[in-house]
Structure formats: C-alpha cells, structure tokens
C-alpha positions as CSV (number, residue, x, y, z in Angstrom):
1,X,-5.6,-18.9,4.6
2,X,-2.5,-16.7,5.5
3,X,-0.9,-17.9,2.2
4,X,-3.5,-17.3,0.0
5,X,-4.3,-14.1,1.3
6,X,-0.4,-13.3,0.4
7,X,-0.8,-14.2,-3.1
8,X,-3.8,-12.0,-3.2
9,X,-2.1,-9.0,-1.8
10,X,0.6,-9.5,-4.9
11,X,-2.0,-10.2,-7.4
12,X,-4.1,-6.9,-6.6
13,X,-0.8,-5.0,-6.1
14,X,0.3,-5.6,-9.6
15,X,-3.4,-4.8,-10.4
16,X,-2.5,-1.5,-9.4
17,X,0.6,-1.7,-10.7
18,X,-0.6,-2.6,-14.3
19,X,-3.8,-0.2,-14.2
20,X,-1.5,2.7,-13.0
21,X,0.8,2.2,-16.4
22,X,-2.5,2.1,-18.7
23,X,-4.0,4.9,-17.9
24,X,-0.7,6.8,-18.5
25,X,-0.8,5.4,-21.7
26,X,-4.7,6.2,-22.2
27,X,-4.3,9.8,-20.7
28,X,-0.9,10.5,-22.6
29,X,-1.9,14.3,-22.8
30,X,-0.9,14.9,-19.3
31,X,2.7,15.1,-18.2
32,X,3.6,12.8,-15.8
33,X,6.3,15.4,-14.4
34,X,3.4,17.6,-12.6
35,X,0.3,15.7,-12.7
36,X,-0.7,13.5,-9.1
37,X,-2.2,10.1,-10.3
38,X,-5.2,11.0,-8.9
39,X,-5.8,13.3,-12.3
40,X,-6.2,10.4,-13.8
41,X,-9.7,9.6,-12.8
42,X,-10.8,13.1,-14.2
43,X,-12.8,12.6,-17.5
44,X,-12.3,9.9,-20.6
45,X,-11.1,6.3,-19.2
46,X,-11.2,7.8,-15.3
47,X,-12.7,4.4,-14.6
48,X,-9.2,2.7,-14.6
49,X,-8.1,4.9,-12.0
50,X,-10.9,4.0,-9.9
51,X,-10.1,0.9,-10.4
52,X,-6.5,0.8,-9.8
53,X,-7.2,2.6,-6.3
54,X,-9.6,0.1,-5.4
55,X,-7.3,-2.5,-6.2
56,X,-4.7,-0.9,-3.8
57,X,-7.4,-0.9,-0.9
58,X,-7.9,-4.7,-2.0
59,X,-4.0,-5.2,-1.4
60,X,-4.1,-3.5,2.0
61,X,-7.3,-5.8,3.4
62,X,-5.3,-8.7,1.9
63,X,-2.3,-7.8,3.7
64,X,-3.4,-7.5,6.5
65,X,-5.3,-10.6,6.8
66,X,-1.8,-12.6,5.7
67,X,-0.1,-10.9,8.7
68,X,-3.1,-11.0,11.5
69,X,-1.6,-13.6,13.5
70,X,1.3,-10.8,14.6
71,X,-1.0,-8.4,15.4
72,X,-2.6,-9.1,18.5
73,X,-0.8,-7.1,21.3
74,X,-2.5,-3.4,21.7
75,X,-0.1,-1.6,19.2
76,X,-0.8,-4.3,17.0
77,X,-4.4,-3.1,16.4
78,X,-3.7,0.2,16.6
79,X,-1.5,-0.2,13.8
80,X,-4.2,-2.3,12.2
81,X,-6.7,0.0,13.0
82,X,-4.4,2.9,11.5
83,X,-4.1,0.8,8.4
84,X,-7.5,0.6,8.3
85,X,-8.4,4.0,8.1
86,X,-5.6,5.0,5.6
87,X,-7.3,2.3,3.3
88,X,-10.6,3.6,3.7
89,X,-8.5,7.0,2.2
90,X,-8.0,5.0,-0.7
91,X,-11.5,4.2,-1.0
92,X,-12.6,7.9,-0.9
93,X,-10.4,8.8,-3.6
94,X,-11.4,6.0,-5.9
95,X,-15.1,6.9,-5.2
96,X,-14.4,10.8,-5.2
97,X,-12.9,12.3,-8.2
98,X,-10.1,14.9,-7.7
99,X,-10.1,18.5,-9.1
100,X,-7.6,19.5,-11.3
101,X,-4.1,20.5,-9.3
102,X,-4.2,23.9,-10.9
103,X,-8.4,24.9,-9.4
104,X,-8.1,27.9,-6.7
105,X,-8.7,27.2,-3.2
106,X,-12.5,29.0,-3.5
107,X,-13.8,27.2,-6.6
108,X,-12.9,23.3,-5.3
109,X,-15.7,21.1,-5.2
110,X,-17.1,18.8,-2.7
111,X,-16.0,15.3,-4.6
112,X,-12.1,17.5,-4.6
113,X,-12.5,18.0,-1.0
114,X,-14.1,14.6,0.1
115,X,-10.3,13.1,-2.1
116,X,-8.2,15.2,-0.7
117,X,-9.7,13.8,2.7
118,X,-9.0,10.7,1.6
119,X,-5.5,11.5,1.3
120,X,-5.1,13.0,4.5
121,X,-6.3,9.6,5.8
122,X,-3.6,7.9,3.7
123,X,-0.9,10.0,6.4
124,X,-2.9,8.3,9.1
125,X,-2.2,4.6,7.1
126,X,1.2,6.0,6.6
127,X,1.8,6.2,10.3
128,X,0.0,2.3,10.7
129,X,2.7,0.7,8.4
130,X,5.2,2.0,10.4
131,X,3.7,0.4,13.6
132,X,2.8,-2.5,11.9
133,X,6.4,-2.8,10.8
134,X,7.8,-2.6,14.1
135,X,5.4,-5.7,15.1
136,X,6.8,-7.6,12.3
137,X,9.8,-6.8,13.6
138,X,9.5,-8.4,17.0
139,X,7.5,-10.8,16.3
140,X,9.3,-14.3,17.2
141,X,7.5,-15.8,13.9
142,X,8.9,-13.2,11.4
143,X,12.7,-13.6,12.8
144,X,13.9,-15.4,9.8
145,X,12.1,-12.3,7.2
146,X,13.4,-9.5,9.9
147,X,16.2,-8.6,7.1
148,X,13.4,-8.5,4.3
149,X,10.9,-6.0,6.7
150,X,14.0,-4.0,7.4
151,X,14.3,-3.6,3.7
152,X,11.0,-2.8,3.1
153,X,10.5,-0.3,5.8
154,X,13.7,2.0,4.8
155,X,12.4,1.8,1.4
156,X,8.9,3.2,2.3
157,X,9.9,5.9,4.7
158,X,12.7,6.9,2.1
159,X,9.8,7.2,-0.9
160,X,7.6,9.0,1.9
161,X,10.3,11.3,2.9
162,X,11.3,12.2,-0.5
163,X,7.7,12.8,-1.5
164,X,6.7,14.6,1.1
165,X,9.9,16.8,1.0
166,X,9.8,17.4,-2.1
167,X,6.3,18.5,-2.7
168,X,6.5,20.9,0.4
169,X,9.3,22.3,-1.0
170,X,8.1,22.3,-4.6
171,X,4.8,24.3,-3.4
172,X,6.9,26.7,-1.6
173,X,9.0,27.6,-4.0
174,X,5.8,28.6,-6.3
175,X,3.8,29.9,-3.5
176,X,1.1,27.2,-4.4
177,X,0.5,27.6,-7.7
178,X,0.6,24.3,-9.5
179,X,1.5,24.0,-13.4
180,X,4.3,22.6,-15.9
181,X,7.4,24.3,-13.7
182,X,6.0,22.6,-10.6
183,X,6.9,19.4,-10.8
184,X,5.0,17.7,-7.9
185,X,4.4,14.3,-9.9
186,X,7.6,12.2,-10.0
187,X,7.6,12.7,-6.1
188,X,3.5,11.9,-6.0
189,X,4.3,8.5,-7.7
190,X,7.6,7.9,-5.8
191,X,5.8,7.9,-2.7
192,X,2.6,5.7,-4.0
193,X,5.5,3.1,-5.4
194,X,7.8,2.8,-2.6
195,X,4.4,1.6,-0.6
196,X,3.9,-0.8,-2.9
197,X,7.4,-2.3,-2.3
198,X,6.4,-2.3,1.1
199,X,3.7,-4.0,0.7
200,X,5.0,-6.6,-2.0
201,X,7.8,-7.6,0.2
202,X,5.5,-8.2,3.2
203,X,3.3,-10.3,1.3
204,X,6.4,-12.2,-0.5
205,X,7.3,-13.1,3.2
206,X,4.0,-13.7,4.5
207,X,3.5,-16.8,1.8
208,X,6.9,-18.1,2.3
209,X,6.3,-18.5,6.3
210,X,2.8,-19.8,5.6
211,X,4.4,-22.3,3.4
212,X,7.0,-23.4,6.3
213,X,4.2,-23.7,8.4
214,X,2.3,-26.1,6.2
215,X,5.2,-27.8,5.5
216,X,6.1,-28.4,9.5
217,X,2.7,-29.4,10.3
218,X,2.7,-32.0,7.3
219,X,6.2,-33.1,8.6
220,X,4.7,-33.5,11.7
221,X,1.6,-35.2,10.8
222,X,3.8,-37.8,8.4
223,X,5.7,-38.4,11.9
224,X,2.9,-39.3,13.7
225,X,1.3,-41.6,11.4
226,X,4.6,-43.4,11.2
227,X,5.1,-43.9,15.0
228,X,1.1,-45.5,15.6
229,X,2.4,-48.2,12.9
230,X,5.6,-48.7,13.7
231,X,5.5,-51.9,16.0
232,X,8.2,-51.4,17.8
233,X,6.9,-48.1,19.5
C-alpha cells in the first residue's frame, strides 16, 4: 500500500511536471518571465492547466498516504491536516480560473478571488511540509533516508524563500503594477518546482523503505517456514 502510493505520488508529479511544459508550449504567446502559471488556465487549452493542478493535489493525497505511518503523534496531523488544507488550495485554483496579473484591484472577479484564496491556502500547506518534515526527521523508521529529507527540505524552503522574496520585492519596486518589466514568473515557477523536489524525493524514499519492509517480512516469513521443517528444531 505505502509503496504503491509512492509510485503514485511520482507518476502524478511528473503529470504535473509534463502538463506544466505543454501548455507553455500551447500558450507560447505569454512570456514565461512575468506570467504566474496560473495564467495558463485563462482561455484556449486552459484545461491542461486544470489538469496539471489537479494532478499536483493527486501527488499531495498520494504522499501523504505513503508517509501515514510517521504521522501519528499530534504534530503529525497537524501537519497532515495543514497539508491538507494547502491541497485543497490547489483544488481551488484548478476549479477557479485566475484573472489576468495585470486586472486592478476593483475590477477582479469572484473565480480571481476564490484562486487567489486558493493560494493563500497553499502558505498554510507550505507551513505543513515543514512540520511534516520534521516528523520524517525523527521518525526512528526514516533514519536511514534522514540525509535524503534533509536535502529535500533545504531545497523547498530555499525555492520558497527565493520566491517569496523575490516577488515581494519585485511588486515593491513597481508599486504593484504587473507587466513585462516585472518579472514575477521565474520566481512563481521556482517556488512551484522546488516543491515538487520535495515531494519527489519523499516519495523516492517512501518506496525504497516500503520495499525493505517487504523484503524483511519475506526474509522472515522464509525463516519461519524453514525452522517448522527442519527436524532438528
């Protein structure tokens, strides 16, 4: 169960992956360099951004499944639970299409708003990796993989930090006003990427334990068999 709940965490992250390069290829008229991905769902071939977020919220249930078993001390479901909610974010911005970065404050719609709640959520799910990191990271199970979750927490709260950073400082700098000098996007898809590092290396680790397990409890079962017909025991 944990295993293949692994292997579907990396099949629907590449999903994401994959969709996330097509539609920049399908939607070549806007420039990557101050564009969010979430533009991408606005008009012709939006669908495959729907898609791709939904296939990100896919990865984040299937994650979480392949890592349940470390979860079960209180800030082990809050972090769940935090996880939760930020992937429910994901969910509201695949179902609720964004406006475009450049619409004033007054003339945003509701499906703009109900996204860019969705994103605020995403902090929340933000905040849950980090605690759900820290259970991986204590957890007697995961001691062997502790090098591996390291890595993959310094490399999500570096892409958050230089997202985050960036885009505040960005918006500053043009009092708000979004176009082709602001260039909010390379740190937008920084930050969405480095969580899918996270989350590919997590799930990388989560099917190699579940595969030691299986193979110690088919070592053990092999042992067992062989002492009830062995005469001399």
């Amino acid at each position: 169960m944990l295993m293949s709940a692994g292997r579907l965490s990396l099949l629907f992250n590449g999903l994401f992956v994959g969709l996330l390069a097509v539609v920049h290829f399908l939607k070549s008229d806007l420039d990557p360099s101050w564009h969010f991905i979430s533009e991408y769902a606005i008009g012709k071939h939006g669908w495959v951004m729907h898609a791709a977020f939904l296939s990100l919220a896919a990865c984040n249930v299937a994650t979480l499944v392949a890592i349940r078993t470390c979860l079960r001390t209180v800030w082990g479901r809050v972090g769940a639970c935090l996880f939760v909610i930020g992937t429910i974010g994901l969910v509201l911005s695949a179902i609720f299409v964004t406006d475009p970065i450049n619409t004033p404050p007054e003339s945003q719609t509701t499906s703009g708003n109900l996204h860019n709640l969705g994103g605020t959520l995403g902090l929340l799910g933000f905040l849950g990796t980090l605690i759900l990191s820290a259970r991986l990271l204590r957890s007697e199970a995961w001691r062997a993989s502790r090098t591996a979750v390291w890595t993959a927490t310094g490399i999500v709260v570096l892409g958050f930090l230089v997202a985050f950073i960036s885009i505040m400082v960005i918006v500053t700098e043009h009092q708000g006003v979004f176009g082709p000098d602001a260039r909010v996007g390379w740190p937008n898809r920084i930050g969405i990427l480095s969580g899918c590092v996270w989350l590919a290396i997590i799930a990388i680790q989560a099917i190699r334990l579940a595969r030691q397990d299986v193979a110690r409890a088919s070592s053990s079962e092999s042992h067992a068999g062989i002492s009830q017909h062995d005469p001399s025991s």
